[in-house]
C-alpha positions, 0 to 999 in steps of 0.5 A: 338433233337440237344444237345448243345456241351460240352465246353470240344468238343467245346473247341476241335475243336476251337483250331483244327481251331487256335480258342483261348477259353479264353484270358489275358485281358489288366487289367491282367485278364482271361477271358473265351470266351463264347460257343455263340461266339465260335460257331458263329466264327467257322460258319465264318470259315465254321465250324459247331459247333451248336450241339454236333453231328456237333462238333464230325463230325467237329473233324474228318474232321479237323484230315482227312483234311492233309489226304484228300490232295496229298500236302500241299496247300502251303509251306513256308520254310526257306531259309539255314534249312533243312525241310519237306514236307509230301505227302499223297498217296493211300496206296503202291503206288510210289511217286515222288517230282520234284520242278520247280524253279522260275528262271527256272530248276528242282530239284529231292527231295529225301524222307525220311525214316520217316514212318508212318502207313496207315490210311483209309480215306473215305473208301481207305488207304492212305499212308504217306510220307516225302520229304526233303527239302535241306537247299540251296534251292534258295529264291522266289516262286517254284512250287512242283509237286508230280507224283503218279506211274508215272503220274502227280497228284499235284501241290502246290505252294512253297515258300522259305522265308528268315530266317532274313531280313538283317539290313540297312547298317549304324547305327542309321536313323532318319525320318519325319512322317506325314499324306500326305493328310493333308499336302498341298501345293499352287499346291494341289488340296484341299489334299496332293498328290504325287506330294507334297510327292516328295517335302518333301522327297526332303526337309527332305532328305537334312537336313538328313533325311533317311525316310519319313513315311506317312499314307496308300495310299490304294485306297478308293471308287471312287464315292462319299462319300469316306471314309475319313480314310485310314485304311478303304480301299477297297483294300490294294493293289492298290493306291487312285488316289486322290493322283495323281496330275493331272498337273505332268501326262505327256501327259498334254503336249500335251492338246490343249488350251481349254483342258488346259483352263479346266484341269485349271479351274477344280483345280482352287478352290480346290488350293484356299482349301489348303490356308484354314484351313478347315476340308478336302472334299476328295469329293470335291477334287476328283470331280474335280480331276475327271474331269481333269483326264478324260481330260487328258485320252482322250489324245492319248498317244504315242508309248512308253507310250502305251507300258507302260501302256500295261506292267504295266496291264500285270505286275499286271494282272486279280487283276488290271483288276478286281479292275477296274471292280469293280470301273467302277461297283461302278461308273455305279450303284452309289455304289450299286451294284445288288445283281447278280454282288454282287462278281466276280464269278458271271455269270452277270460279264463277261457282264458287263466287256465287255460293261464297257470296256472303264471306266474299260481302265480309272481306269487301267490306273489312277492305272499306273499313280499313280504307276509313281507318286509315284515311282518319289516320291521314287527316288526324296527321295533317290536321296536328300540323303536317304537312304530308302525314303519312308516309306509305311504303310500298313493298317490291313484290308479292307473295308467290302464292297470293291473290295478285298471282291468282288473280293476274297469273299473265301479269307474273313470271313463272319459274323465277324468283327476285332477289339481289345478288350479293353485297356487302351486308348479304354475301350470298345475295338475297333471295325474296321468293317472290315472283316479278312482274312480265315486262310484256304483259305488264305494258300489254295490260296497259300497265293496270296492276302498277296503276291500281296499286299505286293509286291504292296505296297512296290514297292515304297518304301524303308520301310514298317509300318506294322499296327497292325502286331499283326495281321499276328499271332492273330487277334480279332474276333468280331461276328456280333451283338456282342459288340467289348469286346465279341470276340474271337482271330483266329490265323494265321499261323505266321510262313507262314504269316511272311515268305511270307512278308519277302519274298516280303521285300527281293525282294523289298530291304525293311525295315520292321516295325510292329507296335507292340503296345497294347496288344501284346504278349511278344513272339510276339516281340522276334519274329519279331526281331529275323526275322529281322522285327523292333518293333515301341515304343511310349514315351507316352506307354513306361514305366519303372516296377514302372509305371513311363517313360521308361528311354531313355537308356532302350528302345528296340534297334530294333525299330522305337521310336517317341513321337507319333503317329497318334491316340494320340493328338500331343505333344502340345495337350498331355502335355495339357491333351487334349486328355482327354477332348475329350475323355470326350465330345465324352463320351468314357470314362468308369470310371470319367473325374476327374479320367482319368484327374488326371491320365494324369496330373500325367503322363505328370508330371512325363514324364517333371520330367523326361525331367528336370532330363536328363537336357532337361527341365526346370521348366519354359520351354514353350511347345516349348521347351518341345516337343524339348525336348520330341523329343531330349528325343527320340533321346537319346534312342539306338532305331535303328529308330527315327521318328519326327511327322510334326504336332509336328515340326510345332506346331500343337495341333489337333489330326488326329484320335480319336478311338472308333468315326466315325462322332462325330469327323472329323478323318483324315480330320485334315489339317496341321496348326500350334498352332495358326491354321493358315495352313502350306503348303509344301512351308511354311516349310523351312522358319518355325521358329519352324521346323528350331528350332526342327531340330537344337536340335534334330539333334545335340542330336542325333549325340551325342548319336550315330546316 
């Protein structure tokens, strides 16, 4: 008979496997996690804690684990520290380490005169011993090879990181964020593409600008429906083509007439879109981009651009192929692929790899023309005169039925998802529907998917937003059928984590930003700045001990301060308290409309009381003057970086994204408009009163007060 195991053994083996039984609530209150959700996370990480028995078993598995083991499955190590590595042997053996760099040679390490005592594992002694890993070891990605008696026994990845991504030269920057599908242009085809993203880096870096930050350009599905929100994709590491703008693509060049005719027409309504101010249909857009796309493919292309392409496939290897697979699949079953091609490890997938051959050349190569649209994107930014360009923003997690599951279904836990518990703004905490990464698995692929995916994303641009960066220490389990409060946080090796991204960042000449908003530990902050990673402030979240706005000069140094952000109403819907009326007719609310209204009038107050006291406002100041003056606000902080938000500049009221809704609201759908709704297109805005107004007082604020 199974006996249910004691919370003290549970408890035990949940912390063996980074697993937190309790947790501070936003409130300030602890909260134990329950014996159901402990054993229910630990199965998604292929622990088997249902019985007693299991659990005992499960302790000495996870204390044998290192011992099981030649090396390490990977490490990562601080570039200017001196270190360790510990190797496991049969017992009185000879061992030797070798470390193959990744610019080529060798290096002998030498082995401590640490000793451990032998211990039997599976029936054999096994013995311990510790290599020192010297202080000047180059930085990037080695190879460590362990040579038991003589003869080659292991191998095992080595990464040496950087300590502190150093700071950008100058002093204080400033930049402009916006949602890039949102903001269109007479050219778009119905959404912002690559094509408008050059244009306004272009026109931002000549007013001064060092940066221009847009949301995640993750792929999303290639057939219809495709998800609207771009922190739902199925991979983070390649682009959605539906920001390709199919006329910049080189070889339209050499369309015959009626090609041309048809690569016309196809966009022809979708240009008419833009002028409309309509919820966005990525459908619709990508549809006809579709159709353009497959035009122009068919085109020969020439010697040099075949070479090109070649080398781009041959740059992002079996990971570009597989994803192209994957969408080629999508295509031919109508996003229903059979259960025996339900993952790349399917003995059915190399059958349909050769018969989908072609659409599987398609999808690679809109990969490669996505990658040159973008990387014209990055050089038309720095050549206007910034000095990173684009800022990326990389998404917290995946679709759980996209390619990064298909194709690495070992890397992701099964039977969980990840959200955050419940906080001030989501009182019924979040759930994300998304799957997280294994912890073990994660570091037993010697961290490949975090290192592709890092260094893919931050090719193009010269600053990176990390969401929810939170994530790479702890992230919020939900089981499945559970509500999003009843989870339970998994932690991560940070130390890898963080050193792996840093790594990548170096390489690409990238500054890094970790959205560290929410409930995130204190530690957590000190952390990242000592690593060099800046921290994101909000003025609406920002607060002094008495509750009441955080005075300018008391911000933190090592961020990125704005006024807002994506999941919040612009200014001009903020001050008017409108976040509160649709949280109310979504029915997010937990506690009386009354109460939470009178709660955000109180915080609008003091936040203009505050403007009137630093001399930014007045009593009869207009909305205009007052997101003036939230943004000058800002601008007196000592914050490293200060972003202004487009739909502020222009007016807009309408926020992009409501959390804890899926289709009761149009999230990330939202086209740019101004106060009075009509739409504002790319070529709108060097003549727009309001955005000349902004940037007057906001850049004569800012020079003032040290930028």
């Amino acid at each position: 008979m199974s006996v249910h195991p004691s919370r003290d053994l549970l408890t035990e083996l949940a912390h063996a496997h980074r697993v937190s039984t309790d947790f501070w609530g936003y409130d300030g209150q602890h909260r134990e996690v329950s014996d159901e959700v402990l054993i229910k996370v630990l199965a998604a990480l292929g622990v088997d804690a249902s019985t007693e028995e299991a659990v005992r078993a499960g302790l000495v598995d996870a204390e044998l684990a290192p011992w099981r083991a030649t090396l390490p499955p990977c490490t990562v190590h601080l570039h200017g520290t001196e270190g360790t590595i510990l190797v496991h042997v049969p017992a009185g053996s000879s061992v030797h380490l070798t470390l193959a760099l990744e610019e080529g040679g060798q290096w002998e390490l030498g082995q401590t005169d640490e000793w451990t005592p032998d211990r039997e594992v599976d029936g054999r002694m096994i013995g311990r011993a510790a290599f020192i890993l010297p202080a000047d070891l180059p930085l990037g990605w080695h190879e460590i090879m362990a040579r038991i008696d003589g003869e080659e026994a292991a191998r095992a990845p080595i990464a040496v990181a950087p300590q502190r991504l150093a700071d950008p030269p100058g002093q204080r920057s400033w930049g402009m964020a916006a949602q890039l599908y949102s903001v269109r242009s007479r050219g778009s085809w119905g959404i912002g593409d690559l094509a408008d993203l050059a244009d306004l880096t272009t026109l931002f870096g000549e007013e001064g600008a060092d940066f221009f930050q847009i949301n995640p350009l993750h792929a999303a599905e290639p057939i219809a429906p495709m998800s609207h929100s771009p922190y739902l994709p199925v991979t983070r590491r390649f682009v959605n083509p539906i920001y390709i703008r199919p006329e910049a693509i080189p070889e339209v060049a050499y369309l015959t007439g009626p090609q041309r005719s048809l690569v016309e027409w196809a966009g022809e309504e979708e240009r008419a879109n833009s002028l409309r101010n309509e919820h966005l249909n990525r459908d619709r857009s990508w549809k006809a981009k579709l159709e353009a796309l497959e035009i122009i493919f068919s085109v020969p292309r020439s010697i040099a651009r075949t070479a090109a392409f070649e080398r781009f496939r041959a740059r992002e290897g079996q990971g570009l192929e597989d994803f192209a697979l994957w969408c080629a699949l999508q295509e031919k079953y109508a996003g229903q692929i059979p259960e025996h091609l339900s993952s790349v490890d399917s003995v059915y997938v190399a059958r349909e790899r050769r018969e989908l051959e072609d659409r599987i050349d398609f999808f690679a190569w809109l990969q490669f023309i996505a990658d040159e649209q973008l990387a014209l994107a990055q050089r038309a930014a720095t050549a206007s005169g910034m000095s990173m360009g684009v800022c990326a923003d990389l998404a917290v997690g995946v679709h759980p039925l996209g390619s990064d599951v298909w194709s690495m279904p070992d890397s992701f836990a099964r039977g969980v998802t990840v959200g955050a518990p419940a906080d001030m703004y989501n009182q019924q905490g979040q759930d994300w529907s998304q799957p997280p990464w294994r912890p073990d698995t994660l570091a037993e692929t010697g961290y490949r998917p975090l290192r592709e995916m890092a260094g893919t994303v931050m090719r193009h641009a010269g600053m990176l937003r990390v969401d929810h960066v939170a994530g790479f220490f702890r992230l919020w389990w939900i089981p499945d059928g559970h509500p999003a409060s009843e989870g339970c946080y998994v932690n991560f090796d940070h130390e890898a984590m963080i050193g792996v991204l840093l790594l990548e960042a170096y390489r690409a000449g990238c500054v890094l930003v970790g959205e560290d908003l929410g409930t995130v530990e204190p530690w957590v902050r000190d952390y990242l700045a000592q690593r060099g990673i800046y921290g994101t402030s909000v003025l609406w979240f920002e607060k002094e001990d008495d509750g009441s706005p955080l005075r300018p000069e008391n911000y933190r140094h090592e961020v990125l301060a704005s006024v807002n952000t994506h999941d919040l109403p612009p200014a001009a819907g903020y001050l008017a308290c409108e976040h509160v009326d649709l949280r109310d007719s979504l029915g997010l609310l937990d506690i009386p409309v009354e109460e939470v209204r009178a709660q955000a009038e109180d915080e609008r107050d003091q936040m203009v009381g505050r403007l009137i006291e630093y001399g930014l406002a007045s009593e009869e100041s207009t909305e205009r003057e007052l997101v003036e003056g939230l943004c000058r606000y800002v601008a007196r902080t000592p914050s490293r970086f200060v972003g202004l938000s487009l739909v502020d500049a222009v007016g807009e009221r309408r926020t992009q994204n409501q959390p804890g809704t899926d289709q009761e609201y149009p999230n990330w759908r939202v086209p740019l408009a101004d106060g009075a709704e009509q739409v504002v297109l790319v070529e709108d805005l060097p003549g727009n009163a309001r955005l000349r107004s902004l940037l007057h007082v906001f850049r004569d604020e800012f020079s003032a007060y040290g930028g």
